[in-house]
C-alpha positions, 0 to 999 in steps of 0.5 A: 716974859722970859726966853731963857730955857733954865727960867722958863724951866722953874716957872708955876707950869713946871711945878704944877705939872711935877704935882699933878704928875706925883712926881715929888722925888725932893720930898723926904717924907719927913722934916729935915732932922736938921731942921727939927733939931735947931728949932728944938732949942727955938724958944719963941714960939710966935715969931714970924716964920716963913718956909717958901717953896714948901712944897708939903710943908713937912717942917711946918706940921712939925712947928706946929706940933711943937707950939709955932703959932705964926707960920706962913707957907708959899709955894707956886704949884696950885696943886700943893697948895690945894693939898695944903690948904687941905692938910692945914684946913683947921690950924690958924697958927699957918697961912698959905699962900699960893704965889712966887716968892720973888712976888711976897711982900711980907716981914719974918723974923725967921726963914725956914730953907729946905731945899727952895735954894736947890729949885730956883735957877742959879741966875737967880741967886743973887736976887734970891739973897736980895729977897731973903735980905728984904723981908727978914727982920732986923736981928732974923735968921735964915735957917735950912738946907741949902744945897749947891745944885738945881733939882 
């Protein structure tokens, strides 16, 4: 259990209150044209992606429209991932998990960032960067928006 107010903040209950609230203010509605444009010109459309703290996976309606068939979504907050498992209900090609990234276990040639970064405490970087490192690939990619500062 943590005492540290800034950790504290982050937590499942912060999250899930922020959805049941509606109150989405990071979203903007779309997928980050940054983001669209770089995996425009990604040719391997069955590499292992991830997208954490996906909130509503906007990146991912796009791979998925433009033929990813591996993609798999985390976010902490139940309420987005029953919002989720709704808005994906018939597409295979994604998976949805409902947990704390620091908490996954998995293997991804490639990591989608959009804004995750910019949520989580900034004591937590160091061991955000030494997740990211532990389950990417060999030769994987982090790509994304990162911003310097906490939503």
């Amino acid at each position: 259990m943590t005492t540290n107010k800034i950790e504290d903040s982050v937590g499942q209950n912060f999250w899930e209150q922020l959805w049941q609230k509606n109150e989405t203010g990071w979203d903007i509605g779309q997928a980050s044209p940054a983001i669209t444009q770089y995996m425009g010109q990604y040719t391997n459309k069955n590499k292992a992606i991830l997208i954490p703290g996906c909130g509503n996976a906007h990146e991912a309606e796009f791979l998925v429209a433009t033929g990813f068939t591996n993609i798999t979504l985390i976010d902490i907050a139940p309420k987005a991932v029953e919002t989720l498992k709704e808005k994906f209900s018939d597409i295979p090609q994604v998976k949805i998990l409902c947990e704390d990234f620091f908490e996954h276990v998995g293997n991804y040639d490639l990591i989608i960032e959009q804004t995750f970064f910019s949520a989580i405490p900034p004591t937590r970087r160091e061991e955000y960067a030494k997740k990211m490192y532990s389950i990417l690939n060999p030769k994987g990619k982090i790509i994304g928006v990162l911003f310097n500062w906490r939503l």
